[in-house]
C-alpha positions in Angstrom: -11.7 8.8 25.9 -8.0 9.2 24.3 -8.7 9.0 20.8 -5.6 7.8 18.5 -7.5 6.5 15.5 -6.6 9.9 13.2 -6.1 7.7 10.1 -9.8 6.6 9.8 -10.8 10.2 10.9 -9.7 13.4 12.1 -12.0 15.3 14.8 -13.1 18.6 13.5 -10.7 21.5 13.9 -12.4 24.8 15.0 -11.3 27.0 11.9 -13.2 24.2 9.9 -16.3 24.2 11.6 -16.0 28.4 11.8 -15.6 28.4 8.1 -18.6 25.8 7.3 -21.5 28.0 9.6 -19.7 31.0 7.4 -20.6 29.3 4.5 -23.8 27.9 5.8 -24.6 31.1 6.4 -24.7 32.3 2.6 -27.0 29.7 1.6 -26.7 30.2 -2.0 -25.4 27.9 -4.9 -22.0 28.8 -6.4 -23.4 28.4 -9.9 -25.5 31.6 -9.7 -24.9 34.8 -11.0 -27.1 36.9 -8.8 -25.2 38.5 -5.2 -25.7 35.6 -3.1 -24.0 33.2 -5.3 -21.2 34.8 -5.9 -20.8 35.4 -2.5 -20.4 31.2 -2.5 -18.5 31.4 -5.3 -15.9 33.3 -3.6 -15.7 31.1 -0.7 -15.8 28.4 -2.9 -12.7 29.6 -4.8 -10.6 30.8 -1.7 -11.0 27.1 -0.5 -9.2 25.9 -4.0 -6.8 28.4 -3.5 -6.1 27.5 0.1 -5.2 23.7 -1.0 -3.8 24.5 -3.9 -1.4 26.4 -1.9 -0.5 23.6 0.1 0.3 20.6 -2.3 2.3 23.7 -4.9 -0.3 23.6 -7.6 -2.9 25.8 -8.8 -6.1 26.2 -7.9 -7.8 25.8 -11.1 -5.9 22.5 -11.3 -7.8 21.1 -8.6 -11.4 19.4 -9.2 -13.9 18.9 -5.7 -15.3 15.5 -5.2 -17.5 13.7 -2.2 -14.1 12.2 -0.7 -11.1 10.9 -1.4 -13.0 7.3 -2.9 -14.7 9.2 -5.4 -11.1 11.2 -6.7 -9.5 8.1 -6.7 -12.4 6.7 -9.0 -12.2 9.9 -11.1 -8.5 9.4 -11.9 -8.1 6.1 -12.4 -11.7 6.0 -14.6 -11.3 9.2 -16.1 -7.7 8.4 -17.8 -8.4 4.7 -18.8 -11.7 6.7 -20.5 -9.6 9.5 -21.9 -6.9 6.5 -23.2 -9.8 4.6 -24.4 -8.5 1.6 -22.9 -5.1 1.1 -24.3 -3.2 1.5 -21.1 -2.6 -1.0 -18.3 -2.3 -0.2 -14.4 0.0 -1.0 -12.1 -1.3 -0.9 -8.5 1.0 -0.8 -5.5 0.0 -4.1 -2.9 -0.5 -2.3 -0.2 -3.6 0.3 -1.9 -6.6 1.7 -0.2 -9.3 -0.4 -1.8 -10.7 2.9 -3.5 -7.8 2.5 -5.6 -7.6 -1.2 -5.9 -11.4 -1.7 -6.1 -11.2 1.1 -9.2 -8.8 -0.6 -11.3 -10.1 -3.9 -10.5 -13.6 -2.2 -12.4 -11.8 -0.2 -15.0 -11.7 -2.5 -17.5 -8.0 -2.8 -18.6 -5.6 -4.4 -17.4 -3.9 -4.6 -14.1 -0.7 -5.8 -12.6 0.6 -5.4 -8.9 3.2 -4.0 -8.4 5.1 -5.2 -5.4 6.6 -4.1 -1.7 9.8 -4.8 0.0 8.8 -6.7 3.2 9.5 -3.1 4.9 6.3 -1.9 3.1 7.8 0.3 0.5 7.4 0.1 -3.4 10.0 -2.2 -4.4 11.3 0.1 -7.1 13.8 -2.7 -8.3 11.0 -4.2 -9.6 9.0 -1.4 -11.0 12.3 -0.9 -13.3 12.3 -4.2 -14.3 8.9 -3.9 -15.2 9.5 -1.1 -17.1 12.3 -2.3 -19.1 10.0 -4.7 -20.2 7.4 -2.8 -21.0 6.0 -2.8 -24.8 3.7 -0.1 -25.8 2.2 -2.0 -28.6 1.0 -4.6 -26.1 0.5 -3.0 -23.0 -0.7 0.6 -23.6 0.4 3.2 -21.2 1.9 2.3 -18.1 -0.1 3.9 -15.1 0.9 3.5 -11.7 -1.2 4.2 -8.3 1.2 4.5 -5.7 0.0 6.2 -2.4 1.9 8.9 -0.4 1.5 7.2 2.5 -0.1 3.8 3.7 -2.9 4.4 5.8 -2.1 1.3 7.8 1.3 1.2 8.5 2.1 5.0 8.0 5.4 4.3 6.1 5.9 7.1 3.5 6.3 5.6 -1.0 9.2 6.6 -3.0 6.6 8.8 -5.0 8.9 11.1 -6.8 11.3 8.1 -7.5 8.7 6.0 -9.2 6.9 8.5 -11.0 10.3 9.6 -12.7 10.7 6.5 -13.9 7.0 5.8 -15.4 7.9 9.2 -17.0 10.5 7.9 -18.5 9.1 4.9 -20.0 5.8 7.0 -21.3 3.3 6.6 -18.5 1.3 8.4 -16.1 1.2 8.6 -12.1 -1.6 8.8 -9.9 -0.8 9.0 -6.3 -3.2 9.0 -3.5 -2.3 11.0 -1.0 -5.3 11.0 1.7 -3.1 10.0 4.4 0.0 12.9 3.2 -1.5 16.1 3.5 -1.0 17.5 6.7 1.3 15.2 7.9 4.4 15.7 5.2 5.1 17.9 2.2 3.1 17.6 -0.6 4.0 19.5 -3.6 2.9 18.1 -7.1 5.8 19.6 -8.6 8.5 18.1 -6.8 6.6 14.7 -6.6 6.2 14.8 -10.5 3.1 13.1 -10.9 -0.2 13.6 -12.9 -3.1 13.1 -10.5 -3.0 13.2 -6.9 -6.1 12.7 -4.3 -7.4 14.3 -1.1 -9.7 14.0 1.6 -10.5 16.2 4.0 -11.5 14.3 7.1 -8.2 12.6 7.3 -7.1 16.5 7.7 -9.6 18.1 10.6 -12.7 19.1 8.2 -15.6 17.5 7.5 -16.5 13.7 6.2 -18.0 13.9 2.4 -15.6 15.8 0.6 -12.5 15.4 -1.0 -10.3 16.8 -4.3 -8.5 15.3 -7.2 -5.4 17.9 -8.7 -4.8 17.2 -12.6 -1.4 18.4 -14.3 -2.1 20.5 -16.8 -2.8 18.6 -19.9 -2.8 14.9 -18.1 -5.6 12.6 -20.1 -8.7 13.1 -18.2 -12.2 12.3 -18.7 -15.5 13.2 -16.6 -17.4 9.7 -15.0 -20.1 12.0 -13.8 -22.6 14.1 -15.9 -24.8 16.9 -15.1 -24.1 20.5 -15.3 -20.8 21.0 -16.1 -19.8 22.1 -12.5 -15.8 21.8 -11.9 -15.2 22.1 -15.7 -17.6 19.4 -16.8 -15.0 17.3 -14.9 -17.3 16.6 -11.6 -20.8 18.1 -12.4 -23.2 18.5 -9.5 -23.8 21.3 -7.3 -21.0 21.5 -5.3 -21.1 20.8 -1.2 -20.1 24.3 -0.2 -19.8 24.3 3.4 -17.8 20.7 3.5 -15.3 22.9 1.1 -15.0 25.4 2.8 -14.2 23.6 6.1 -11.4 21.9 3.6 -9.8 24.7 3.0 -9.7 25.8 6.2 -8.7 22.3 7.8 -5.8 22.4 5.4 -4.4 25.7 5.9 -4.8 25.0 9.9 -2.8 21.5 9.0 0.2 22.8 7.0 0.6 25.4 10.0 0.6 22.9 12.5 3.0 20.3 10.7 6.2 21.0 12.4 3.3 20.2 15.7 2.3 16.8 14.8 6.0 15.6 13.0 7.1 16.2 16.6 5.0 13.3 17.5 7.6 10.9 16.6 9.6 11.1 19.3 6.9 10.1 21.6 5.4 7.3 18.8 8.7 5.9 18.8 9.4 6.2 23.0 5.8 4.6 23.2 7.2 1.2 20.7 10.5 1.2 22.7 8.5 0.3 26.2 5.7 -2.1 24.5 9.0 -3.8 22.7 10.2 -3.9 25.7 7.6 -4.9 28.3 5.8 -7.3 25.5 8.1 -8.2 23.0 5.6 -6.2 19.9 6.8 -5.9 16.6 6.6 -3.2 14.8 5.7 -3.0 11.1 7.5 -0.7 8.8 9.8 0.5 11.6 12.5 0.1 9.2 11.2 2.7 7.0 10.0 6.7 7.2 6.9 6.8 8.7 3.9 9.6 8.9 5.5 10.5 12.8 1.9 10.0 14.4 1.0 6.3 13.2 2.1 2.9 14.9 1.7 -0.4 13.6 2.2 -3.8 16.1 1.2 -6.8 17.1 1.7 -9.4 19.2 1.7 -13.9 18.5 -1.3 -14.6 20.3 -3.4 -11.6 20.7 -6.2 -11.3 18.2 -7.0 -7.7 16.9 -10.7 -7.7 17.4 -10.0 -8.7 21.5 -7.3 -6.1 21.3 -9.5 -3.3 19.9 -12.6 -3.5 22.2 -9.8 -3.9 25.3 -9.0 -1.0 24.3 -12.2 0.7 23.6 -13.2 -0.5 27.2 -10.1 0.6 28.8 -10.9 4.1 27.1 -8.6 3.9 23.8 -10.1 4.4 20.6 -7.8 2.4 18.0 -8.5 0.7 14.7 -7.4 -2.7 13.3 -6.3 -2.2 9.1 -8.1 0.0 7.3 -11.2 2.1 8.9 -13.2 1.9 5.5 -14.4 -2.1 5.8 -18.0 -1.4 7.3 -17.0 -1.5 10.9 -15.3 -5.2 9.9 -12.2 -6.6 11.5 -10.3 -8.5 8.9 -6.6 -9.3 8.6 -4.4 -6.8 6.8 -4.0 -7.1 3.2 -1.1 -4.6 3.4 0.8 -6.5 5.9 0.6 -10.0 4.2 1.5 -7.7 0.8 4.8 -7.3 3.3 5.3 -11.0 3.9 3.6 -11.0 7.2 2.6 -14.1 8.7 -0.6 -15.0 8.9 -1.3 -15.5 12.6 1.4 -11.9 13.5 -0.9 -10.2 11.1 -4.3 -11.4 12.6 -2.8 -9.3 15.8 -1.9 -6.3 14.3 -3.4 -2.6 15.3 -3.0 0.6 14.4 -2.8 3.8 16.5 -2.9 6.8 15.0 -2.6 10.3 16.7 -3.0 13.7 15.7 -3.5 17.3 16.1 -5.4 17.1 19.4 -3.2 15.0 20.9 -1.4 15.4 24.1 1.6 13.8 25.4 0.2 11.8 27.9 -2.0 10.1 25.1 1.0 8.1 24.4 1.8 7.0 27.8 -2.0 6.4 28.5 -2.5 4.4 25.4 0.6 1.7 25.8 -0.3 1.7 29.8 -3.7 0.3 28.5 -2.7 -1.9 25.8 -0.3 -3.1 28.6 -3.0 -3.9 30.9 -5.0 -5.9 28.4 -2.0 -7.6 27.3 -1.0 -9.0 30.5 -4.5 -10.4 31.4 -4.4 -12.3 28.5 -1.2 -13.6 26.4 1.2 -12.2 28.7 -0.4 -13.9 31.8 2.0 -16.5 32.2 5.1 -14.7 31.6 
């Protein structure tokens, strides 16, 4: 089975699993005082430092969630709480629905803010928007804007749009599940406030993720308990799955300049399916994560596509991985202007650090197959 469906989940690197059975193997809570916990303690603490080394922050910046929903929720909560409502969020279109789903429940209110039709933040209109803003009326301005679209792969004007918001008083949250690993992160440079992570999109385990906090952002806890994670996050925390974070990121960041070499063959893979089937790709206009293609085809259904695949020995996705196993046209790709019946056709493959070369090859030889038994037929 060639497996190109990175984006939903990354298979397990070694150095993650070898630092989860290391951590397995302590078996004590990182809250105690005694030997044994601080023994977790420390390898709960190298794990902070390891991804606090890779987005440019410190480690005691960084709080330890279940997963990237659950930071999302925590920053987007967490500051409307700490604003007591007076703010309003703006929401890129093309959001994970952790994000959207959040601010949708948050309680204040919320705007869209829009994308070009090449599936970037149209920051034309986020400076309108600003211009018009009127703190009296509308609170604080907070925009969620991700790092990268999980669908399409193309990579947000982050440090652009969260200048601006600056500017005009606000905050920025950017999730950036799909970033790490796959382009620089650094908090500094990017200038925003809160910024999300998961580590299964990265090689370690599902059930663990971590929200970084500047310094002094607005933050309240939504989850109470013992005051783990400074009273930001209580509950014991899931040692081993951090541990296997920290150790899936530092393995990531060293095999970057790896996986952004994937680009050439992503992009020699669209040239031959453009050219043997006519696909369009989406966000091709734009900078992409290097491993993720986008495409569809008038005619060809997603759902038919993805179990021809799976049968033929591919295993791809259609949108976003986190619907319940549910195959549903792209919100992201009519948020682009995508028509209807293109978007019902669109999937995703996503590559990654196991990969080989021929995966590329394989995959379009088998999407090519299934293609021509159905809407190429006749041509």
């Amino acid at each position: 089975m060639i497996y190109a469906d990175y984006n939903a989940t990354a298979p397990v690197r070694p150095e993650a699993k070898q630092a989860m059975m290391a951590a397995l193997d302590v078996g004590a809570n990182p809250s105690s005082v005694h030997g044994p916990g601080r023994a977790a303690r420390k390898l709960l603490e190298q794990a902070r430092s390891q991804i606090g080394l890779a987005i440019g922050a410190r480690a005691q910046d960084l709080i330890f969630t279940s997963g990237g929903t659950e930071a999302n929720a925590l920053a987007l909560n967490g500051v409307v709480a700490q604003l007591d409502g007076k703010c309003t969020l703006l929401v890129s279109a093309i959001e994970h629905e952790a994000v959207t789903k959040n601010a949708g429940y948050a309680g204040v209110p919320v705007e869209t803010a829009y994308v070009t039709p090449e599936g970037t933040l149209d920051l034309q209109w986020l400076q309108d928007r600003l211009a018009k803003w009127d703190l009296s009326r509308d609170g604080t301005p907070i925009l969620a804007l991700m790092m990268a679209n999980n669908e399409t792969g193309v990579i947000q004007p982050v440090m652009e749009a969260a200048t601006m918001v600056r500017e005009a008083g606000g905050l920025t949250h950017c999730d950036a599940v799909q970033g790490l690993g796959k382009v620089m992160v650094n908090v500094g440079l990017l200038g925003v406030d809160y910024l999300a992570l998961s580590a299964h999109k990265v090689g370690g385990p599902q059930g663990v993720g971590a929200l970084w906090v500047r310094s002094g952002a607005p933050l309240k806890p939504v989850l109470f308990g013992g005051g783990q994670e400074r009273s930001l996050r209580s509950g014991t925390e899931n040692l081993s799955g951090i541990a296997g974070f920290g150790a899936a990121t530092e393995a990531a960041i060293r095999d970057m300049p790896k996986l952004q070499a994937l680009a050439t063959h992503r992009d020699a893979m669209e040239a031959k399916l453009a050219s043997e089937a006519g696909i369009t790709v989406f966000g091709a206009g734009s900078d992409r994560l290097a491993q993720t293609s986008n495409f569809a085809i008038p005619g060809f259904r997603a759902e038919t596509q993805v179990m021809a695949m799976d049968l033929g020995g591919v295993a791809v996705s259609s949108g976003s991985a986190c619907s319940s196993g549910k195959v549903k046209r792209s919100l992201v790709l009519s948020a682009m202007g995508v028509e209807d019946a293109l978007a019902e056709s669109a999937i995703r493959l996503s590559f990654g650090w196991d990969s080989e070369i021929a995966d590329f090859d394989a995959a379009a030889q088998v999407w090519l197959d299934a293609a021509r038994r159905t809407v190429l037929k006749s041509a």
